[in-house]
HTML snippet that shows the backbone in 3Dmol.js (N, CA, C, O; Angstrom):
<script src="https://3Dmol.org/build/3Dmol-min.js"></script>
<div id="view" style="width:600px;height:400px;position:relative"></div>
<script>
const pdb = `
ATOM      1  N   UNK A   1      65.457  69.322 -94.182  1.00  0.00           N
ATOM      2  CA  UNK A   1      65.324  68.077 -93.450  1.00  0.00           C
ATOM      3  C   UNK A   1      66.671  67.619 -92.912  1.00  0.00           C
ATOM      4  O   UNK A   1      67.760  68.008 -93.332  1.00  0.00           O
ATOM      5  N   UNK A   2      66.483  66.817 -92.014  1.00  0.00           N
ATOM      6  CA  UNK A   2      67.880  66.217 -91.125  1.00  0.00           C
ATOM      7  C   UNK A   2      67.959  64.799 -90.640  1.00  0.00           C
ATOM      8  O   UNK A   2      67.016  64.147 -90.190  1.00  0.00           O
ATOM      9  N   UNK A   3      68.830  64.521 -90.744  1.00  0.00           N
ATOM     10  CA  UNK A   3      68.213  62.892 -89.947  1.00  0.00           C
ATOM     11  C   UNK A   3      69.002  62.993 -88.314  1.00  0.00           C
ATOM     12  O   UNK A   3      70.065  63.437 -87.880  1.00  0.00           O
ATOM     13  N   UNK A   4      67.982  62.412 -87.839  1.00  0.00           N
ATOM     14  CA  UNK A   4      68.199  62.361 -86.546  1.00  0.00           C
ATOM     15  C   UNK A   4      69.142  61.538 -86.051  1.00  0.00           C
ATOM     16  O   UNK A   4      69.439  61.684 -84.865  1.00  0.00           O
ATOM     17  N   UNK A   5      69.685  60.700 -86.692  1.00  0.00           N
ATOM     18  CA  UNK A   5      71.118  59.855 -85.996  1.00  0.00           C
ATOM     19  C   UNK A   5      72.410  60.987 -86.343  1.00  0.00           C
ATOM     20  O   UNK A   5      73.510  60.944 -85.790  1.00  0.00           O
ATOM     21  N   UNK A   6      72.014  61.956 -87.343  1.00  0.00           N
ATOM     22  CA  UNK A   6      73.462  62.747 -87.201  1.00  0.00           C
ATOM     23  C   UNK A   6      73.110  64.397 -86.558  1.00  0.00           C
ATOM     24  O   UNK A   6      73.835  65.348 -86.852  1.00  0.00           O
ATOM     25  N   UNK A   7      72.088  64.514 -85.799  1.00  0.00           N
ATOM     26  CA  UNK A   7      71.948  65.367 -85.001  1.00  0.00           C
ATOM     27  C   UNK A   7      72.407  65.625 -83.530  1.00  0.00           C
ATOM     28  O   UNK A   7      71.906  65.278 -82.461  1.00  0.00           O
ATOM     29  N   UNK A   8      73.869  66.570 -83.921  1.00  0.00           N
ATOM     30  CA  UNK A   8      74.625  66.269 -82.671  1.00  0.00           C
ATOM     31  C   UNK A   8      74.395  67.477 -82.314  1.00  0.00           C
ATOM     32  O   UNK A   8      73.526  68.127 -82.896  1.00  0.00           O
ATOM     33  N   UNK A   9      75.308  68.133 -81.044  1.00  0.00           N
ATOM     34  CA  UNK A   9      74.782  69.557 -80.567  1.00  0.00           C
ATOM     35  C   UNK A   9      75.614  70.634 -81.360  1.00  0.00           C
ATOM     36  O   UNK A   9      75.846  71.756 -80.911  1.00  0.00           O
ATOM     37  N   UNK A  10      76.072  70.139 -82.682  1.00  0.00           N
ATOM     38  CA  UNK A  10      76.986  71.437 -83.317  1.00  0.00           C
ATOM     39  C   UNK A  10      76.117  71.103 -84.649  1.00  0.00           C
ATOM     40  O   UNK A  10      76.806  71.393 -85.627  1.00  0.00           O
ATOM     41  N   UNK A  11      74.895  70.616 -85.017  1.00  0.00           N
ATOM     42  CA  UNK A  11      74.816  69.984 -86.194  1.00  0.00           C
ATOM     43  C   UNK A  11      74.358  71.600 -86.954  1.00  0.00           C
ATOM     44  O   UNK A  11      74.726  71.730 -88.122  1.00  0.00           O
ATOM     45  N   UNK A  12      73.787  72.478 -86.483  1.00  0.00           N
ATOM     46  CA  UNK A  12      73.043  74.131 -87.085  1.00  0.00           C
ATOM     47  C   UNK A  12      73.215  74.936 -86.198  1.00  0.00           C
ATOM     48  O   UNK A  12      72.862  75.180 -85.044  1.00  0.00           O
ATOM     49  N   UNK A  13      74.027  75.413 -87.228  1.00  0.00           N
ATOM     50  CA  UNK A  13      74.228  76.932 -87.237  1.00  0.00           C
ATOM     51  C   UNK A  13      73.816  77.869 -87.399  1.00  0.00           C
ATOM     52  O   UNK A  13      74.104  78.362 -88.489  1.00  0.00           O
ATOM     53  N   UNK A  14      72.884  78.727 -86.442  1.00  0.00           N
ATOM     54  CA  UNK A  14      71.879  79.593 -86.500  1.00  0.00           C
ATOM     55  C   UNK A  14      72.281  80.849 -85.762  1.00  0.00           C
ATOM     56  O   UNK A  14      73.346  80.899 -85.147  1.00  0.00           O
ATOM     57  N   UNK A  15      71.204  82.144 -85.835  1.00  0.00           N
ATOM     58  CA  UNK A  15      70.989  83.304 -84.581  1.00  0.00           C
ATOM     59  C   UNK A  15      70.335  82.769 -83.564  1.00  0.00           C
ATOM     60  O   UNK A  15      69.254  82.192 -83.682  1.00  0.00           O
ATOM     61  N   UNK A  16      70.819  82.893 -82.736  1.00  0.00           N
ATOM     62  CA  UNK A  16      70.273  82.996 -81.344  1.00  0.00           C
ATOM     63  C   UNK A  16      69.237  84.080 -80.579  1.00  0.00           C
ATOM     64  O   UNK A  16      68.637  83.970 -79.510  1.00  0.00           O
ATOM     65  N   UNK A  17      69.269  85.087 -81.488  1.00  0.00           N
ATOM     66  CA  UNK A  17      68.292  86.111 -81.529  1.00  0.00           C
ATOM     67  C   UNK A  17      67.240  86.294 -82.464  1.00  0.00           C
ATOM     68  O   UNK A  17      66.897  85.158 -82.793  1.00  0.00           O
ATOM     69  N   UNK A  18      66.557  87.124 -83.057  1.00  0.00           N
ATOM     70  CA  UNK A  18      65.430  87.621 -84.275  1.00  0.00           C
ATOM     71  C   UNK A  18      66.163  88.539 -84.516  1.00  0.00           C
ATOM     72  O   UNK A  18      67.130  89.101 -84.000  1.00  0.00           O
ATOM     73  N   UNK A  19      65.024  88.676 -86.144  1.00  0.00           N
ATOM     74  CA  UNK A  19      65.638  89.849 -86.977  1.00  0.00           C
ATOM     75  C   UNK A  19      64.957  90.755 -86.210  1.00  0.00           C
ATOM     76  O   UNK A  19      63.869  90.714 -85.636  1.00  0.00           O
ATOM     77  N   UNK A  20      66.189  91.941 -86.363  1.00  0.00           N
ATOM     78  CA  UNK A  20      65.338  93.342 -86.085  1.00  0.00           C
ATOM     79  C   UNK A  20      65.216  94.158 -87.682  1.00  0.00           C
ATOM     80  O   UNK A  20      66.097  93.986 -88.524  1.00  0.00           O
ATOM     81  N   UNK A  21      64.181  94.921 -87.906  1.00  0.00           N
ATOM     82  CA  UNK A  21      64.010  95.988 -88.591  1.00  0.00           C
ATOM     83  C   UNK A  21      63.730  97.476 -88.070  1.00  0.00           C
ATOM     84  O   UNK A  21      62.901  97.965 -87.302  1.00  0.00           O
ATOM     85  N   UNK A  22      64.454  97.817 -88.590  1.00  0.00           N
ATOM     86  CA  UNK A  22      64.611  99.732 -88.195  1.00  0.00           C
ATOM     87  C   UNK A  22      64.613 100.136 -89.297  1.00  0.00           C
ATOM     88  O   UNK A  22      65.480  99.843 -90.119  1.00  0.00           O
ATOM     89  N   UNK A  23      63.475 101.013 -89.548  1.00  0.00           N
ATOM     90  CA  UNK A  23      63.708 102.187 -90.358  1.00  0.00           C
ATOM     91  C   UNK A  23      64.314 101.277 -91.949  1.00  0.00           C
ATOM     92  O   UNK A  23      63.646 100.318 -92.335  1.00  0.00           O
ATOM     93  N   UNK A  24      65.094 101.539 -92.435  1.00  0.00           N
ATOM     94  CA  UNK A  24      65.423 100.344 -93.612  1.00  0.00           C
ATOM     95  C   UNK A  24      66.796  99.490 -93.482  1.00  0.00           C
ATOM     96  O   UNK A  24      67.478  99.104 -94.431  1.00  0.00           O
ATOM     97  N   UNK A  25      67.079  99.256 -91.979  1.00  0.00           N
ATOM     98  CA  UNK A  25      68.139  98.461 -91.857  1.00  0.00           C
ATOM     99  C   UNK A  25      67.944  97.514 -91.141  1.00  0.00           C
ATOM    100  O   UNK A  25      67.190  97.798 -90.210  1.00  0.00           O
ATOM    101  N   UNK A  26      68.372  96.247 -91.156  1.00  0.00           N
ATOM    102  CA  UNK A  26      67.787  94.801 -91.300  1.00  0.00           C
ATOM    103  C   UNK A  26      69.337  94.557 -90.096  1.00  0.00           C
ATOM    104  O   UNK A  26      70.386  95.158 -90.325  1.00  0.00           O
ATOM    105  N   UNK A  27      69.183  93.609 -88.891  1.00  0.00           N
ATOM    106  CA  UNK A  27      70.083  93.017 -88.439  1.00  0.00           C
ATOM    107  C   UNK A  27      69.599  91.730 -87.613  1.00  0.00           C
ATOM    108  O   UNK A  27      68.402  91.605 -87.353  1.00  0.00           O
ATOM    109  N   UNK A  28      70.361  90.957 -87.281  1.00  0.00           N
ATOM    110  CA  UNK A  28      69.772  90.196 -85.684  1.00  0.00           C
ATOM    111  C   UNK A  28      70.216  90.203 -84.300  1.00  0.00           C
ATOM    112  O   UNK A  28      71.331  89.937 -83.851  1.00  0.00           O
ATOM    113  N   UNK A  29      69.129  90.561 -83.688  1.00  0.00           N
ATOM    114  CA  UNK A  29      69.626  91.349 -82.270  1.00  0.00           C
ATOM    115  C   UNK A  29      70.488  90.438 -81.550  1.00  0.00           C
ATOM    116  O   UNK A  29      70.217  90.421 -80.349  1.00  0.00           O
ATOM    117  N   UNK A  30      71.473  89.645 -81.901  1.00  0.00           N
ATOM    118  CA  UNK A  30      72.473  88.891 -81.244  1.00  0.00           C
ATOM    119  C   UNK A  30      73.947  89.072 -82.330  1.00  0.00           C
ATOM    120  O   UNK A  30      75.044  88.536 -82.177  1.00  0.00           O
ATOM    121  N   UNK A  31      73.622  89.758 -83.130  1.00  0.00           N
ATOM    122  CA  UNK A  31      74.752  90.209 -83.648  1.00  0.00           C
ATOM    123  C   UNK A  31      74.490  91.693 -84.355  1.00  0.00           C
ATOM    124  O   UNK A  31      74.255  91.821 -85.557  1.00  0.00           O
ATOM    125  N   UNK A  32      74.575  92.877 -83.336  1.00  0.00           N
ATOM    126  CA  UNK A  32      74.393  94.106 -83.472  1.00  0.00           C
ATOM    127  C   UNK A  32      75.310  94.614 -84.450  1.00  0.00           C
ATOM    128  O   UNK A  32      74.804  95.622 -84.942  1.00  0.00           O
ATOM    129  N   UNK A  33      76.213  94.417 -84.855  1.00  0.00           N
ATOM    130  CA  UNK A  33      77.682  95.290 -85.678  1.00  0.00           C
ATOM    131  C   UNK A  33      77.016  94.810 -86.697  1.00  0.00           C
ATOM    132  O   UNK A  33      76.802  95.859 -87.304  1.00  0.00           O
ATOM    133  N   UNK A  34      76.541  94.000 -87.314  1.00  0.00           N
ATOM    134  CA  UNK A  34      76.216  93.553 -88.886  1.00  0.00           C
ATOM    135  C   UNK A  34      75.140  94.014 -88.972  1.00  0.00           C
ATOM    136  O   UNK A  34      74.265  93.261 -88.545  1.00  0.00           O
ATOM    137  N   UNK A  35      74.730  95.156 -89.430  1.00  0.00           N
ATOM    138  CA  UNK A  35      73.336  96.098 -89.990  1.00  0.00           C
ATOM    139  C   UNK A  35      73.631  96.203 -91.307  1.00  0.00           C
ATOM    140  O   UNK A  35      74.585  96.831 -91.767  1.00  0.00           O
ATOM    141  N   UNK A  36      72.307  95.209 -92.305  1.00  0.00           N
ATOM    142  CA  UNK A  36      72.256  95.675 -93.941  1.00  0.00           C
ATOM    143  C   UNK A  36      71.352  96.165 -93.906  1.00  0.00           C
ATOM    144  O   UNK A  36      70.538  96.296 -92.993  1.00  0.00           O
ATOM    145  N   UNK A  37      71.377  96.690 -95.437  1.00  0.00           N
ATOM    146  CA  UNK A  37      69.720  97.282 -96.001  1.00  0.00           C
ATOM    147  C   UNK A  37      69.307  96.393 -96.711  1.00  0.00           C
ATOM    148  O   UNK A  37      68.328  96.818 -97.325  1.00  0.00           O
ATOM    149  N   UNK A  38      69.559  95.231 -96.996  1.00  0.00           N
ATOM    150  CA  UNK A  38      68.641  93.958 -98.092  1.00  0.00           C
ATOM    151  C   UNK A  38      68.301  92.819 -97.210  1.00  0.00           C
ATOM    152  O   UNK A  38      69.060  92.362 -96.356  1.00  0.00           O
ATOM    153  N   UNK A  39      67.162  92.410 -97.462  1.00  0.00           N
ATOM    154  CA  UNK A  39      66.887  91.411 -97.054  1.00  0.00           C
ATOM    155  C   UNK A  39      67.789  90.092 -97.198  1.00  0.00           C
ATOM    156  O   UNK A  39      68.285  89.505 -96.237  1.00  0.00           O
ATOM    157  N   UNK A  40      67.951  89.652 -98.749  1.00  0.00           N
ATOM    158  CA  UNK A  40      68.871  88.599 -99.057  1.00  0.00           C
ATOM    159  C   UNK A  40      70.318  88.723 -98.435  1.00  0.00           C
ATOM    160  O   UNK A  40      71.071  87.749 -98.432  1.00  0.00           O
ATOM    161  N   UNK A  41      70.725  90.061 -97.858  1.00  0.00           N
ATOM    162  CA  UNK A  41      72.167  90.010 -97.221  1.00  0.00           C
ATOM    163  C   UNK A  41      71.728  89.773 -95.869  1.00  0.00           C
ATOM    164  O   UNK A  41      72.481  89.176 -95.099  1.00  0.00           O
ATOM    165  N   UNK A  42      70.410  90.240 -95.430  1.00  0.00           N
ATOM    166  CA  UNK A  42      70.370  89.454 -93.818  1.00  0.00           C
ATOM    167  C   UNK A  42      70.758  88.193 -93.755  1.00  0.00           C
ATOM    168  O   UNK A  42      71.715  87.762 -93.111  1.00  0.00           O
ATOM    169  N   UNK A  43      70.097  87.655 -94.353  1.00  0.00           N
ATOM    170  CA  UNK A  43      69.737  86.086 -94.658  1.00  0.00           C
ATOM    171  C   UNK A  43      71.455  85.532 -94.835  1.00  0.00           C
ATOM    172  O   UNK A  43      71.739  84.388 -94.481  1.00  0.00           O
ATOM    173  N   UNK A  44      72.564  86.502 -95.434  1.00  0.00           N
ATOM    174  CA  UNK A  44      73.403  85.912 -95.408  1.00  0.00           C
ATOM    175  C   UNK A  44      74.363  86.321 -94.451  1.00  0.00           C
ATOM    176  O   UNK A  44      75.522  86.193 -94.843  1.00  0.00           O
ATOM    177  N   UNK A  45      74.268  86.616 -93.710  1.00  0.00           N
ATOM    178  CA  UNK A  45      74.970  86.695 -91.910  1.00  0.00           C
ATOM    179  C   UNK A  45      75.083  85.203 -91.390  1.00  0.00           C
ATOM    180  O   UNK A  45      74.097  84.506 -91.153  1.00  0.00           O
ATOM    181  N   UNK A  46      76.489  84.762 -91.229  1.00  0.00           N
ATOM    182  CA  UNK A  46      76.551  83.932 -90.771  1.00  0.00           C
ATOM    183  C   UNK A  46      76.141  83.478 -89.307  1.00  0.00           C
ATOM    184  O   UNK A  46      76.636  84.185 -88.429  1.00  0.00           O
ATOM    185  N   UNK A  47      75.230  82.303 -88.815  1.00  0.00           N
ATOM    186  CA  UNK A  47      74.782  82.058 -87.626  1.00  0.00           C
ATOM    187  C   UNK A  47      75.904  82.522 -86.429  1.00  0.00           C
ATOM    188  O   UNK A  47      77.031  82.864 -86.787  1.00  0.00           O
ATOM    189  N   UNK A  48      75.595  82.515 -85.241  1.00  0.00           N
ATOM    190  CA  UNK A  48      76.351  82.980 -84.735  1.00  0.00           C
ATOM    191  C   UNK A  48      76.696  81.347 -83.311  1.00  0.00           C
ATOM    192  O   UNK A  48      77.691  81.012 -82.669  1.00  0.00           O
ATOM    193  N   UNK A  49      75.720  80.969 -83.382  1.00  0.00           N
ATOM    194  CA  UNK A  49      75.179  80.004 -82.130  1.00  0.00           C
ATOM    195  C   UNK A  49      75.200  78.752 -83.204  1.00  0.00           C
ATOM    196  O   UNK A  49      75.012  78.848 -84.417  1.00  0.00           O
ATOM    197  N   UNK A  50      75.482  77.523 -82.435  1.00  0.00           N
ATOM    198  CA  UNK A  50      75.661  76.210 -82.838  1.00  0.00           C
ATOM    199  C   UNK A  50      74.911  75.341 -81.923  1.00  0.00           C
ATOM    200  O   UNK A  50      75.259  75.388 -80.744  1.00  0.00           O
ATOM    201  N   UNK A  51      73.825  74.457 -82.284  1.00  0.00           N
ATOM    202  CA  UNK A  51      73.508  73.418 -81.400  1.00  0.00           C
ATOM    203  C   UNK A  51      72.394  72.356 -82.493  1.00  0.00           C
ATOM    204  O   UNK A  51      72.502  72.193 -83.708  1.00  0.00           O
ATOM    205  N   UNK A  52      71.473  71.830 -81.654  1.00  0.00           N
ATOM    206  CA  UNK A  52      70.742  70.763 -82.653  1.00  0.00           C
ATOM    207  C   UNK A  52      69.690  71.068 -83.445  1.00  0.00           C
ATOM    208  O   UNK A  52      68.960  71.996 -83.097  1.00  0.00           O
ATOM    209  N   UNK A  53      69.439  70.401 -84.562  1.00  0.00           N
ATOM    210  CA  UNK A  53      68.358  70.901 -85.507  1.00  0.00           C
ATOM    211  C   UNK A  53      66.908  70.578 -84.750  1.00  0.00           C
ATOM    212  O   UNK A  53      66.612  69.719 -83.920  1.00  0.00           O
ATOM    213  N   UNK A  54      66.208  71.523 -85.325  1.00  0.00           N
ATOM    214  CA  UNK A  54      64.799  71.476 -84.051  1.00  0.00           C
ATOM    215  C   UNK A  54      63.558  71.735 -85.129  1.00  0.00           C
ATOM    216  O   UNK A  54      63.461  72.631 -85.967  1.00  0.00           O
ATOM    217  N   UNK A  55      63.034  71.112 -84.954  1.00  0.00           N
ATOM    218  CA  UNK A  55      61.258  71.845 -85.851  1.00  0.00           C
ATOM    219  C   UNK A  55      60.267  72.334 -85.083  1.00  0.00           C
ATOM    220  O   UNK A  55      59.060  72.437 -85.299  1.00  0.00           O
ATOM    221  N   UNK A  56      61.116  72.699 -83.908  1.00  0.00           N
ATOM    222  CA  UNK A  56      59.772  73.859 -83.083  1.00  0.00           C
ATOM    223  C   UNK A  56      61.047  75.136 -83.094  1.00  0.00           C
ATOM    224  O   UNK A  56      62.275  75.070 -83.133  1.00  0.00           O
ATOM    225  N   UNK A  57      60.069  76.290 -83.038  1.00  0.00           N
ATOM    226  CA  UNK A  57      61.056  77.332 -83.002  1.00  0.00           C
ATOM    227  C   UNK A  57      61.125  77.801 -81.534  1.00  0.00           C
ATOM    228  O   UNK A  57      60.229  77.477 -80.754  1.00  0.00           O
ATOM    229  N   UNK A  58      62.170  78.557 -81.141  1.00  0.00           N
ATOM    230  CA  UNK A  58      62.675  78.400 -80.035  1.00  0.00           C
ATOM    231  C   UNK A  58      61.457  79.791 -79.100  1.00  0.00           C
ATOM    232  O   UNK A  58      61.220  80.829 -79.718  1.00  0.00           O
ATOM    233  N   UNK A  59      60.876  79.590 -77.752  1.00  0.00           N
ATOM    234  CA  UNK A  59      60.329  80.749 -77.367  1.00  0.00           C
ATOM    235  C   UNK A  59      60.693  81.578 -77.512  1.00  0.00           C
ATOM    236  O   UNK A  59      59.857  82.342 -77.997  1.00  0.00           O
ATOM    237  N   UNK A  60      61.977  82.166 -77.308  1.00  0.00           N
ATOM    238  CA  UNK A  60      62.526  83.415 -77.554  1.00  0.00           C
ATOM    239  C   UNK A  60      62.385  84.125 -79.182  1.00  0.00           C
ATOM    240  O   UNK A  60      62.184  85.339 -79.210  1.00  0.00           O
ATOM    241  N   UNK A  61      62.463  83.555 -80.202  1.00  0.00           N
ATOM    242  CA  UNK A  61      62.323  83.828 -81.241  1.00  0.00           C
ATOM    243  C   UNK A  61      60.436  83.923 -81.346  1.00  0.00           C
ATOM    244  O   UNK A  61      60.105  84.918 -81.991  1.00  0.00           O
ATOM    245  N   UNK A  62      59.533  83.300 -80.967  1.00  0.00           N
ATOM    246  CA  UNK A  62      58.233  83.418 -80.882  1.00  0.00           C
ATOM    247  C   UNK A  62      58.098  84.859 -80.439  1.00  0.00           C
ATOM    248  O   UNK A  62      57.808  85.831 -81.136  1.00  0.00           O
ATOM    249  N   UNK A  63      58.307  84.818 -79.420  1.00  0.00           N
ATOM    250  CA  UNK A  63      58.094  86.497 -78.517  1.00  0.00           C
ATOM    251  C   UNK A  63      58.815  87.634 -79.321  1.00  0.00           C
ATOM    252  O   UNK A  63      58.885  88.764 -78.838  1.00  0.00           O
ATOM    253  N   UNK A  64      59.176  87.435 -80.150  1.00  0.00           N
ATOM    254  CA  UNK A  64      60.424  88.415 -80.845  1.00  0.00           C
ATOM    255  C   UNK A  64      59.296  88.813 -81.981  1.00  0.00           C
ATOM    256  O   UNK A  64      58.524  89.702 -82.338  1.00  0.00           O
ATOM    257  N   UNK A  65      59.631  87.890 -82.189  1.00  0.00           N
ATOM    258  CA  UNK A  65      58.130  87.991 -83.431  1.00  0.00           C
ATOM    259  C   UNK A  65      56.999  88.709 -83.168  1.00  0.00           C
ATOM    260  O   UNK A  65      56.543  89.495 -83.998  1.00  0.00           O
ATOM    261  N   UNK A  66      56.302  88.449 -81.679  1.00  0.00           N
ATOM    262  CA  UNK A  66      55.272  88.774 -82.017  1.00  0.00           C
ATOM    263  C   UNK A  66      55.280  90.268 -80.945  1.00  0.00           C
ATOM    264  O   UNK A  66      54.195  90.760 -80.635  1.00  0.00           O
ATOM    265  N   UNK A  67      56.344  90.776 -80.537  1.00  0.00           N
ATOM    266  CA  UNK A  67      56.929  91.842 -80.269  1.00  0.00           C
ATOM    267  C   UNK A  67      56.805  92.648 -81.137  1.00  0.00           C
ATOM    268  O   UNK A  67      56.260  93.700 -80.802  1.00  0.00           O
ATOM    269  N   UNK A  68      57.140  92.537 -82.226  1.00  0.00           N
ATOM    270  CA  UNK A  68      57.516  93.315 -83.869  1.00  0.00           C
ATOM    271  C   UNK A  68      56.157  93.312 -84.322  1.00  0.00           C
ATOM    272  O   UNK A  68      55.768  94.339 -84.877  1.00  0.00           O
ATOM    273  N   UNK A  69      55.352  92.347 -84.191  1.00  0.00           N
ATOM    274  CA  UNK A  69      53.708  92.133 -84.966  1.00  0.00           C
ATOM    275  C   UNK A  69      53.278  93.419 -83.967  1.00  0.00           C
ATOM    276  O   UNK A  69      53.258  94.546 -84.462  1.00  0.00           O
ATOM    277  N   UNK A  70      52.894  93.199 -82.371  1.00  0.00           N
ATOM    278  CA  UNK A  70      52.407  94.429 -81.505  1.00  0.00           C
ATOM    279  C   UNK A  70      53.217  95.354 -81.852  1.00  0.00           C
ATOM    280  O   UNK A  70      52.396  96.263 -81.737  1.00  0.00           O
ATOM    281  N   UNK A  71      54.441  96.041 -82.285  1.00  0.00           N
ATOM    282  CA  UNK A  71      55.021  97.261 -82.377  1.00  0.00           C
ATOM    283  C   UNK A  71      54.217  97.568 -83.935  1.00  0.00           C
ATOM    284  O   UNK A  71      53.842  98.708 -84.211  1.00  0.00           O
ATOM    285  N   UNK A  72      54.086  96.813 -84.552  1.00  0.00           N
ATOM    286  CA  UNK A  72      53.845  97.072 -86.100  1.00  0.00           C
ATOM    287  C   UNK A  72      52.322  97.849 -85.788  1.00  0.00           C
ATOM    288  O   UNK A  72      51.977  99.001 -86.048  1.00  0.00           O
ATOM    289  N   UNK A  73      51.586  96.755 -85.139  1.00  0.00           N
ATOM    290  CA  UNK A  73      49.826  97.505 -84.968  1.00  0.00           C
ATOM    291  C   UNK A  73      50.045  98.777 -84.261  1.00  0.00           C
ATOM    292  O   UNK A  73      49.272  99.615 -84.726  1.00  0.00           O
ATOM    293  N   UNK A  74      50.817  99.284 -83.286  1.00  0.00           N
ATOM    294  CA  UNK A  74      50.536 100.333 -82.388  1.00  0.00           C
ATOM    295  C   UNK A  74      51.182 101.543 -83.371  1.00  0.00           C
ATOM    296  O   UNK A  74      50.911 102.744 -83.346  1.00  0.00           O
ATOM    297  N   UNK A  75      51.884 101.011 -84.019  1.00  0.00           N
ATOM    298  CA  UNK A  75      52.077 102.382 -85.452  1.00  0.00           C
ATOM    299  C   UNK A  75      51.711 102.977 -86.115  1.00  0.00           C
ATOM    300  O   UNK A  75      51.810 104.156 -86.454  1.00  0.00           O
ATOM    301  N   UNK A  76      50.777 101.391 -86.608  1.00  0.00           N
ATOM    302  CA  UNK A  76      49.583 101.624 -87.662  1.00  0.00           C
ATOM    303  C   UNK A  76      48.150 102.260 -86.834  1.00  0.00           C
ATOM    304  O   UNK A  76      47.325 102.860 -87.522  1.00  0.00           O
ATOM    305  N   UNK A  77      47.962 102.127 -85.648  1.00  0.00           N
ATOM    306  CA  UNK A  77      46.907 102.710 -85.072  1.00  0.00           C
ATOM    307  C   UNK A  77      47.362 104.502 -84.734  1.00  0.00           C
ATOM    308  O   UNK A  77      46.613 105.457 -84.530  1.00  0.00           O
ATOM    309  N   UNK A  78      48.651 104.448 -84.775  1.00  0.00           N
ATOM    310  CA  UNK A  78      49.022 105.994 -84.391  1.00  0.00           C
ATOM    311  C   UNK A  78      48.771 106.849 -85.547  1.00  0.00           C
ATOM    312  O   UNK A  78      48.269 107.967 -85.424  1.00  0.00           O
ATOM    313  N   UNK A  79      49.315 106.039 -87.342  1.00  0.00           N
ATOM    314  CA  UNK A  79      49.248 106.846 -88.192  1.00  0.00           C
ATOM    315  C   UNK A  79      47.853 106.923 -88.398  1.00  0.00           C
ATOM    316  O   UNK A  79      47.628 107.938 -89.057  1.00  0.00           O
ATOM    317  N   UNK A  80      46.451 106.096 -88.041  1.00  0.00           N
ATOM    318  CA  UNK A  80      45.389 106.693 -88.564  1.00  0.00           C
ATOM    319  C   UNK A  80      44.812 107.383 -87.302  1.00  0.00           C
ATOM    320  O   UNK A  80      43.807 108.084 -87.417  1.00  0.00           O
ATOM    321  N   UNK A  81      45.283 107.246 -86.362  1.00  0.00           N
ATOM    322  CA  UNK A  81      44.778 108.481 -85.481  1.00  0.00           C
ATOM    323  C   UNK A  81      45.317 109.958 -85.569  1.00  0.00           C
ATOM    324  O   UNK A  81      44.691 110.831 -84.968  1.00  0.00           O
ATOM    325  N   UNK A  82      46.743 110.369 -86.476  1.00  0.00           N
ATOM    326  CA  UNK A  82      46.858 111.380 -86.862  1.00  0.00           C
ATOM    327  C   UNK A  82      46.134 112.061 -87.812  1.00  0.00           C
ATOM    328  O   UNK A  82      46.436 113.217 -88.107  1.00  0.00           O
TER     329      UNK A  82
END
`;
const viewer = $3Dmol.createViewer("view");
viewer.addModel(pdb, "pdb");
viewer.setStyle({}, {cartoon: {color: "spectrum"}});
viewer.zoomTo();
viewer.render();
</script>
């Protein structure tokens, strides 16, 4: 939570991109050089982008998402068609 009188445009510090997953290495596609293999070390990559706290998530991160959801099904439809 945040309060809105101290929500300035540096108040969060976030990615500006989504996570990517490959194979078993975890990064976010706005900061390519930092590739882990744990989840809890994604999570600790420091944001890269600064602006205001928001409770809608941003389109770009929506589409990212559901980029990864359609790549996930067309995999799973390939391995049972083999």
């Amino acid at each position: 939570p945040f309060k809105e009188e101290e929500n300035g445009e540096d108040a969060c510090c976030h990615h500006a991109g989504a996570p990517v997953f490959h194979d078993t290495r975890k990064w976010w596609s706005c900061c390519e050089d930092q590739k882990v293999y744990d989840f809890d070390a994604l999570y600790q990559i420091p944001g890269c982008t600064r602006g205001r706290h928001s409770t809608v998530p941003p389109a770009a991160t929506t589409q990212a998402a559901d980029r990864v959801k359609e790549d996930a099904l067309r995999a799973a439809e390939r391995v049972r068609a083999a």
